[in-house]
N, C-alpha and C positions, 0 to 999 in steps of 0.2 A: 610614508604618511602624506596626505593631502590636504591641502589647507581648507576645508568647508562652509569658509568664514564668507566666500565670496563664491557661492555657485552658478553667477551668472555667465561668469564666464568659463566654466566649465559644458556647460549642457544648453543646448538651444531649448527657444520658448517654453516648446511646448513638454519638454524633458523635464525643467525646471519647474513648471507645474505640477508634473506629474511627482516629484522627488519633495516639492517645501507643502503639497496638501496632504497633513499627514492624521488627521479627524475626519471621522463620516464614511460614508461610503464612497468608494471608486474606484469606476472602472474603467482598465487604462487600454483603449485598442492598441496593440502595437502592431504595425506591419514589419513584415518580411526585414532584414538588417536595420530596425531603426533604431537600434541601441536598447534594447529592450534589457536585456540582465546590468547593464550600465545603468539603467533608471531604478533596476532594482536595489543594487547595490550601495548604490548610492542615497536612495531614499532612506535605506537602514541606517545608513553611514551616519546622515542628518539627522533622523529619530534619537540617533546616541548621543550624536550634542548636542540636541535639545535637552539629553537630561530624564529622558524615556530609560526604566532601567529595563538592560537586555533583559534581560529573566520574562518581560513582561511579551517579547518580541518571539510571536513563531514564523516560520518563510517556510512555506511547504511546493515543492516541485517533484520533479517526476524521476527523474534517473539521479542514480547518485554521484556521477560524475558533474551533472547541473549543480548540486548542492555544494558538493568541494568548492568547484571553483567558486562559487558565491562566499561562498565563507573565508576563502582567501583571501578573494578581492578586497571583502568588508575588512577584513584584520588590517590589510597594506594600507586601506585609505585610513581606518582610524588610529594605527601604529598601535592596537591592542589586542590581548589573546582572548578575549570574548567567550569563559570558558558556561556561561548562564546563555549565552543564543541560541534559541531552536533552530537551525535551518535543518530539513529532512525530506526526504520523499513522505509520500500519506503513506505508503506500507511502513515505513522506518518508525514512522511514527504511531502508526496503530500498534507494531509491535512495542513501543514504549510505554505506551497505554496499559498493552497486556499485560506486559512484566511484570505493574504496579496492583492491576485490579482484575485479575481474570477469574483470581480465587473466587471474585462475587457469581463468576457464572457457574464453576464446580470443577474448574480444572487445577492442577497445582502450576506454581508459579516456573518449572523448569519444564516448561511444553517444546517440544520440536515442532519444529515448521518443515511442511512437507511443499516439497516440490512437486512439478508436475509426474515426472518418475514416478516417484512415494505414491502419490496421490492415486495417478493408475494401478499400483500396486494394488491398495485396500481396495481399489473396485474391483480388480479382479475376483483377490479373495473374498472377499463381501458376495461378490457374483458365485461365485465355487461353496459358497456355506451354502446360500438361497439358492442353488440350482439351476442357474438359469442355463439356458444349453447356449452349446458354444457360437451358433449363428446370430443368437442376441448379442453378443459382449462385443459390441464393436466399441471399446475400451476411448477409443481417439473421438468418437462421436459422444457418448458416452457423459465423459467427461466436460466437453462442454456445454452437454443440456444440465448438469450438475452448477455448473459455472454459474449460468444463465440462470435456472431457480434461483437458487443463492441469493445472485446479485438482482433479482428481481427483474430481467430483462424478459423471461418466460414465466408463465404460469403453467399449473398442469394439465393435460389436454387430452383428449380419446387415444390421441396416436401418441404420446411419451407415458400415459399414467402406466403402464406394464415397468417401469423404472422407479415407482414411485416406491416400492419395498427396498430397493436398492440403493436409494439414494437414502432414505432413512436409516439402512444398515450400515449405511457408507457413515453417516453422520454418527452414529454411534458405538463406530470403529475408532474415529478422530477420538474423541471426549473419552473413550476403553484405552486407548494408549498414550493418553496426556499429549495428541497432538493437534494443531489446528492446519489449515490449507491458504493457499494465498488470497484465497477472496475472504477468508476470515479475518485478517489481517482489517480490513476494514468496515466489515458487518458485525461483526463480536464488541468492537469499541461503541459501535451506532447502539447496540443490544444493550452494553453495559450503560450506557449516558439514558436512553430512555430509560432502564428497568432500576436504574438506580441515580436520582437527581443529585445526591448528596456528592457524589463522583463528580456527574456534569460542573458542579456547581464550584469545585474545588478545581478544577482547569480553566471551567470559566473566568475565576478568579484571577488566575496567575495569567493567559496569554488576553492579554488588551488590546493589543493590537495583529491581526494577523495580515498576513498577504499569502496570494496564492499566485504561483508563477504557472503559463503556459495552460491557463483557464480552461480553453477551449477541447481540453485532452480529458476533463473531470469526469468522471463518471458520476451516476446518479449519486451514487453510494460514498464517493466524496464531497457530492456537492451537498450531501446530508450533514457530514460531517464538519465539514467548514461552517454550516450553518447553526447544527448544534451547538458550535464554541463562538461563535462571534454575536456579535450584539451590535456592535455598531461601528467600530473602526478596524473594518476588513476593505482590503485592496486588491484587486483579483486584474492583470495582467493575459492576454490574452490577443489573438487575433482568428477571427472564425472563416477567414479563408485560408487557415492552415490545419482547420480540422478532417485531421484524415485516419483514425483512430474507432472510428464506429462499430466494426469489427471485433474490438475487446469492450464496447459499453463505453465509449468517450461519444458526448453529447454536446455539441457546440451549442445547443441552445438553451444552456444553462446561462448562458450570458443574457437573453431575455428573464430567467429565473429568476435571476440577482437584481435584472432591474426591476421585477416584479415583490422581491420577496423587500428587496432596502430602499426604503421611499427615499427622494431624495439622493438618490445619487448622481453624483458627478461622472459625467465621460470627458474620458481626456485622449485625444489621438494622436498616433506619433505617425507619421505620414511622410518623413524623411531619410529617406536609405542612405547608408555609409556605405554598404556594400559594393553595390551592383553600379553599371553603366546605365545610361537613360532608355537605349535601346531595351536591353533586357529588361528593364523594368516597365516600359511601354509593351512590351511583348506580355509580361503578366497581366498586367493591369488590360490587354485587349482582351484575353483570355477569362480572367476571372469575371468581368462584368457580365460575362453571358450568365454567372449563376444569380437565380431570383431573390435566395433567402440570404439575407448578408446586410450587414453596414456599410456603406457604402465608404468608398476612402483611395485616392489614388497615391500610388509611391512614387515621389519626385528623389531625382539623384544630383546633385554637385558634382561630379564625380566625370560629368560628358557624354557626348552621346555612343564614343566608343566603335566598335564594328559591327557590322550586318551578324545578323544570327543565321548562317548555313545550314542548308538542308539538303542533306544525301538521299540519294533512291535505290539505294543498293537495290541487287539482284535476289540475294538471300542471305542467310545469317554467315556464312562465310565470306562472302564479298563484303560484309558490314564490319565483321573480325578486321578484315584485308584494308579498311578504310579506317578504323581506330589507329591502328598501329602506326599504319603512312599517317596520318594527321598525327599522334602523339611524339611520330621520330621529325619530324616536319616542324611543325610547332613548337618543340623542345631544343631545338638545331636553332632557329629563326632568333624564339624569341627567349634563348639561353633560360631555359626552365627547367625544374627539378622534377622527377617524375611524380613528385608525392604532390605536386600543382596539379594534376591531372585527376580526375574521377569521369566514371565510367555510369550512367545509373540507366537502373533496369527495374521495369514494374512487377517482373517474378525473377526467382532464383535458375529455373530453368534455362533463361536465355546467358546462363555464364559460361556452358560448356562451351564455345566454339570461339568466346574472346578470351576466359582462360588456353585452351591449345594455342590458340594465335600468339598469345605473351608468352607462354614456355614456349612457343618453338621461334621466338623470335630472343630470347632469352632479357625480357622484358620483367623487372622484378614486379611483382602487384601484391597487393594482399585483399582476400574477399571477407568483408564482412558476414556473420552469419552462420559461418562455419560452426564445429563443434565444440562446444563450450567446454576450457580444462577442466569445469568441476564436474561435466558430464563422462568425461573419461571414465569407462567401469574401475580402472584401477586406485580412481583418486572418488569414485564412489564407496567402492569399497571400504575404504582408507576410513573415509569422514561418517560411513554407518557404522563402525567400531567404533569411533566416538563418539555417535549420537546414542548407540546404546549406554557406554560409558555414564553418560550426562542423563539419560533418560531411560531406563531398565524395562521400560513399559511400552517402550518403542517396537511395534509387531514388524511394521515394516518391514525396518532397518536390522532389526533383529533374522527373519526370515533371508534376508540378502548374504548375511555372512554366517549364516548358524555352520554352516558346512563349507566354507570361503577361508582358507584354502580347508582341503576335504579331510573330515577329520571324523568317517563315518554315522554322520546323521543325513542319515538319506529319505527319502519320502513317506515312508512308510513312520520311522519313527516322530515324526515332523504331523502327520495326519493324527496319532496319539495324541500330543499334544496339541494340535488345536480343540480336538474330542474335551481333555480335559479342561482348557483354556475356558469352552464354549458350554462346558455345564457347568461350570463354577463364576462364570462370568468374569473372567479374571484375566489378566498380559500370560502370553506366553514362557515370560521371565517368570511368574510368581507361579506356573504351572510346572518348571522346570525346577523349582525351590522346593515348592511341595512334595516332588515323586524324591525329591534326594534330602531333604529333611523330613519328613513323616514318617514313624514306623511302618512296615510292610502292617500288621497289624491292624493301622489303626485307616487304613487309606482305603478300606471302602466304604466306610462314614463320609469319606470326602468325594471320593470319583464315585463310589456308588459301585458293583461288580463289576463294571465294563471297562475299566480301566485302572488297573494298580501297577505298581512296580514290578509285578511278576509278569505283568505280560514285556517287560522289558527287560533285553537279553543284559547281562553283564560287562558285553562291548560296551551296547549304547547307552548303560546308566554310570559306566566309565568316562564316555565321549560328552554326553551331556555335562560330567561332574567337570571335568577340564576345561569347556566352556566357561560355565560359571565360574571358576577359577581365575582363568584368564580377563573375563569383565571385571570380577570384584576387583584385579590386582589394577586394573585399569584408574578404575578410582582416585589412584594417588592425584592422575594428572587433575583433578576438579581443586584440591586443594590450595591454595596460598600461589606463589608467584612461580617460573620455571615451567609454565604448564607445555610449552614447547619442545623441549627437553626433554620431558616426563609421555609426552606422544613418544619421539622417537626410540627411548625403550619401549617403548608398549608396543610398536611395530616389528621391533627385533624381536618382542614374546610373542608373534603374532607367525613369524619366520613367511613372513609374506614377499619377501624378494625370494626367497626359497621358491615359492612356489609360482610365481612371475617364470623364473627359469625352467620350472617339470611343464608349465603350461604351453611355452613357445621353446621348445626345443628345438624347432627348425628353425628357428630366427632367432641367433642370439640377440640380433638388434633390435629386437621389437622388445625381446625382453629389458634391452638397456634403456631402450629408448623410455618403459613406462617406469623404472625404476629411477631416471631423470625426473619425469613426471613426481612421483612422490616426493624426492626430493626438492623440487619446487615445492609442492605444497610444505616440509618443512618450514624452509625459507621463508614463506607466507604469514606461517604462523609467528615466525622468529621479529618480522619486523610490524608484523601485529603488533607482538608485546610488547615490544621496543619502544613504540610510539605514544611520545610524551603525553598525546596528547588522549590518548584512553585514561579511563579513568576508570574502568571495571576490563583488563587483561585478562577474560577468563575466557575458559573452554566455550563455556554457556555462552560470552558474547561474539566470540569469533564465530564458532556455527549460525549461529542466528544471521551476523554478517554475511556472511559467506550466501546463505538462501536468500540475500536480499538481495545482494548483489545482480546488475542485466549483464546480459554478454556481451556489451561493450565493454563496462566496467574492469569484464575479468579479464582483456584481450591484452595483457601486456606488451606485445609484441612492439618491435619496435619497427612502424611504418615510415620512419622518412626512408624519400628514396627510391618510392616505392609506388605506383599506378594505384588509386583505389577503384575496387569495383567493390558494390553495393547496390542494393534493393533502393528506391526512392521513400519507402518508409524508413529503413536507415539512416538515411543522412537529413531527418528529421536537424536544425537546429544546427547544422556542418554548412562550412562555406567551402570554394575551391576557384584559383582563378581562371582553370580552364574545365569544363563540365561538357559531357557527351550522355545526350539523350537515347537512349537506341530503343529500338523498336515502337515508336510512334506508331503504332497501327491496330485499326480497328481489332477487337478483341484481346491486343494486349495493355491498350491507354486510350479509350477505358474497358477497363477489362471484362471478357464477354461473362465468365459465371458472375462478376459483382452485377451488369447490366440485365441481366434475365432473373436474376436474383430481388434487385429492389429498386428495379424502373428508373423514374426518373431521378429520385434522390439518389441514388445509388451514382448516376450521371455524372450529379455534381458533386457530390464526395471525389469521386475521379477527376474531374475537373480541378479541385481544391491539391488534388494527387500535382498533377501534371504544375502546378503553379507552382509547389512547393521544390519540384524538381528544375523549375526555371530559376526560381529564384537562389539557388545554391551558387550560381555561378557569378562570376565577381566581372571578370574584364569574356570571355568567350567564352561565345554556345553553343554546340551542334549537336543538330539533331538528323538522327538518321530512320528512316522508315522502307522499312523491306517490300521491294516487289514479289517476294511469295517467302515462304518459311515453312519447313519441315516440322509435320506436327504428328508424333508415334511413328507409322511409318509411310505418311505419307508425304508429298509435299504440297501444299494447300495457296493461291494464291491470297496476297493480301495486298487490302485498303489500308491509306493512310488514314490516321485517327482524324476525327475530325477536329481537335483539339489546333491541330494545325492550319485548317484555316481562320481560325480565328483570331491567328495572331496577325497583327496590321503586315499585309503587305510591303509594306514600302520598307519595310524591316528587315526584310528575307534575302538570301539571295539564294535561290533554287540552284544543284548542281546534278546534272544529267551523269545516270551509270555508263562507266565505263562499258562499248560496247564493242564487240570483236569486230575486227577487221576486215574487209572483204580482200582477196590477191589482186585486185588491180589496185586499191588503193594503199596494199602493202608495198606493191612494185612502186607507186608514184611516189613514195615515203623514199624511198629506197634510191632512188633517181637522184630524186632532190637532193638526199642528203650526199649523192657522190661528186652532184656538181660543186655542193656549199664546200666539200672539202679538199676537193680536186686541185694540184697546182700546177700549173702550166709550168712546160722546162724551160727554162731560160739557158739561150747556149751560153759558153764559157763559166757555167757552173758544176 
């Protein structure tokens, strides 16, 4: 606990400004390390002993790892369990929204939240009901002109309206199987607050004060939503040369919004890095000012001016590999560092293949962000669509994924019956599969009409289908009262789904072990789910919900120290590191050639805002390396350094020439020399 009685001397000027104005509007620029979640945390902290009650206080950020640690922090400095603070991501919290009010839109209140997965799923068959032939369904494109309607970043136009049956069939697939998408998550709460004020007016009520962390990341559609709840003491935290998020609908010029939409507010700047050296911070600060649209603001460091930022000109991406490595084992030797001090960053994923080989063949531990998500695993998909039906019977998806998982004779043909009858009864495929084994043969062509009764279905599969249903009803138990943990892992033993792990990989029993680890993990998952005091609804319905909220950082358990990080520069968004390696500084890959022919000049300096946020990660040393040519498919292509790099001050740099082969006479004079240096004269009587 922390004494709050006397903040001055905890936080410089401009901190304590920002943490004792706690009425009105304000908005707070932060730069790069200038203690930005400390001003947040703390201004909470102070709101509580003023006497503000939590209940009244929401803190909304972006990943949930951000909001943990803020709630921590707040608990250690007020020594209290704060079990009435909102702090959330805006998805955590639109699904909390839903839970409460979605009934007013027509859904019931036990809705699955579809992932991207899912999501493709119903387009597909959405696309497969409506016909569309198979060189339309480009599923990955698709989806995010779905996205973009949605969230209002596109309208409909000559060349997408052939989508527009599709996306409406798409939309009435969600609402037909009680499930929403992730961009509902925050257009469904917008929906519910405009078509129903008496809602709005009951949150408006309860959150008085809001703040919004990491402003500049807001989308339209949150910055709706923060504005629909606030009225006048909202706090929004931000810096808009870290906006580099435009790609998913983050709009840094919501920060002119705000001071547009809240007369009278306050800007307060924090312009003091804890982080970085003066060098590195001068090298951004040369960098970023070439962008036009911005607040102007430079970052001063205490910290010293530190060393020259190095620039390599490797040959190509193997001599670039061949120069991480010697600098990491160099640098790690010198100046006794851990390898988990080290990060790697890169503007595509592409450029990891040849500094991964480098670390395994140099037996360099690392670990890559980005990789594939454990909830992505088919095995532990599998797993949690058994339980999303469990929890949701109306769920098509999730239902379509395991109907025959593992194989239990419903194969395609009986699967097209049923969406037949699903699709003229307007009804889930669960309540389609109720009908044909609860209605008399009799009475079922009242219901499917001739074209589809019980008789056209064999004995097997009015068998195979009855066992299904069996096995979901028995499933059931786990929804009830507490143990729901527990009550999973029989439900997967009647599921005899390690059984079927082994008939699947029979040439690898390890692959088979390896994904029955996997489940097992997610047991675990579940077990300290429950466990944890500090839930207050342990159920089925909230762990799943969790779990689809959850980014794949969040879910990366793994234990990295020790360990080289390589990462994307979107990655390590908000990650500090005291030694940071820039590679491929060059034209087309920083700033990247499809974002630059794509959106001109803004597009530029979004890259530009890229390349600052990857300077500024680095704490005491920076190197950056930029390739004299690079293998691109199969050719190898020479390249330009980015221009990102002259813009940083000169007198900052120190340029190092590629290692370049030898010529034999100058091997021989190497050679000479070094027999003279070592040559020792005889000395007689020795």
């Amino acid at each position: 606990m922390t004494d709050l009685s006397n903040l001055k001397n905890e936080l410089n000027p401009e901190q304590y400004d920002a943490v004792t104005t706690t009425d009105g509007a304000i908005l707070i620029i932060a730069g790069a390390g200038s203690g930005k979640t400390r001003v947040i945390t703390f201004r909470i902290a102070h709101m509580l002993n003023k006497g503000i009650p939590q209940s009244q206080i929401l803190a909304l950020t972006f990943t949930n790892k951000a909001a943990r640690e803020m709630e921590e922090r707040i608990k250690e400095l007020t020594g209290k369990k704060l079990p009435m603070l909102t702090i959330s991501t805006f998805h955590a919290f639109g699904v909390r929204i839903l839970r409460q009010e979605i009934a007013a839109l027509g859904w019931r209140e036990n809705f699955s939240i579809y992932d991207e997965t899912d999501r493709n799923s119903l387009i597909k068959e959405t696309g497969r009901e409506l016909r569309y032939s198979q060189e339309a369904m480009d599923i990955y494109k698709i989806g995010i002109l779905f996205s973009d309607i949605k969230t209002g970043r596109k309208t409909w136009n000559h060349e997408t309206s052939m989508y527009k049956e599709l996306y409406e069939g798409y939309q009435e697939g969600l609402k037909l199987f009680n499930a929403v998408d992730f961009d509902d998550l925050i257009t469904l709460p917008i929906r519910i607050f405009k078509e129903h004020p008496d809602i709005l007016e009951k949150y408006k009520s309860r959150y008085k004060y809001i703040m919004v962390d990491e402003f500049q990341d807001t989308s339209h559609q949150q910055y709706e939503l923060m504005h629909l709840l606030s009225d006048k003491n909202v706090a929004v935290v931000g810096d808009d040369d870290q906006s580099i998020y435009s790609w998913r609908g983050a709009d840094y010029e919501n920060i002119v919004n705000f001071e547009k939409d809240f007369p009278n507010v306050r800007e307060i700047r924090l312009e003091q890095n804890y982080r970085s050296t003066g060098t590195i911070l001068a090298a951004a600060n040369g960098v970023i000012k070439h962008n036009t649209n911005r607040k102007e603001k430079e970052l001063w460091s205490g910290n010293g001016d530190g060393k020259p930022i190095e620039i390599f000109m490797p040959q190509n991406e193997t001599d670039e590999a061949d120069f991480v490595i010697e600098s990491i084992r160099g640098i790690a030797l010198t100046e006794k560092r851990k390898y988990s001090d080290f990060c790697v960053l890169m503007r595509a994923n592409t450029q990891s293949r040849a500094l991964e080989e480098a670390l395994l063949s140099e037996n360099i531990p690392y670990t890559m962000s980005g990789g594939t998500s454990f909830f992505q695993r088919k095995e532990i998909k599998d797993i949690i669509s058994y339980l999303r039906i469990v929890a949701n019977h109306d769920d098509d998806v999730n239902l379509l994924r395991v109907i025959n998982t593992p194989r239990r004779g419903i194969g395609r043909v009986t699967i097209e019956k049923l969406n037949n009858i699903a699709k003229m009864n307007s009804c889930s495929l669960w309540d389609a599969i109720q009908s044909i084994l609860s209605i008399p043969e009799d009475a079922q062509a009242d219901l499917f009409g001739e074209t589809e009764s019980t008789s056209d279905f064999s004995d097997s599969q009015i068998e195979s289908l009855s066992a299904f249903r069996d096995l979901i009803e028995k499933g059931k138990s786990i929804l009830g009262g507490r143990g729901f943990s527990k009550k999973a892992r029989s439900f997967i033993d009647e599921i005899r789904y390690n059984d079927y792990l082994i008939e699947e990989n029979q040439k690898s029993e390890k692959a088979a072990r390896f994904k029955m680890m996997n489940i097992e993990s997610l047991m675990q998952s579940m077990e300290r789910y429950e466990s944890n005091p500090d839930n207050d609804d342990p159920s089925l319905y909230t762990y799943l919900n969790r779990i689809t909220l959850l980014s794949r950082d969040d879910m990366d358990d793994e234990d990295t120290s020790g360990k080289v990080n390589l990462m994307t520069i979107h990655a390590s968004k908000g990650l500090e590191f005291p030694v940071v390696f820039i590679v491929g500084a060059e034209e087309g890959l920083i700033p990247h050639g499809r974002a630059v022919d794509e959106g001109g000049d803004k597009a530029v300096e979004e890259e530009r805002r890229l390349f600052y946020v990857a300077i500024t990660r680095a704490r005491d040393k920076l190197l950056i390396s930029s390739c004299r040519e690079r293998r691109h498919l199969q050719t190898v292509v020479e390249s330009k350094p980015s221009r990102f790099l002259d813009e940083i001050p000169t007198n900052l740099v120190e340029y190092h020439e590629p290692k370049k082969e030898l010529s034999r006479d100058e091997m021989a004079d190497i050679l000479a020399a070094m027999k003279k240096k070592f040559s020792k004269p005889i000395v007689p009587g020795f």
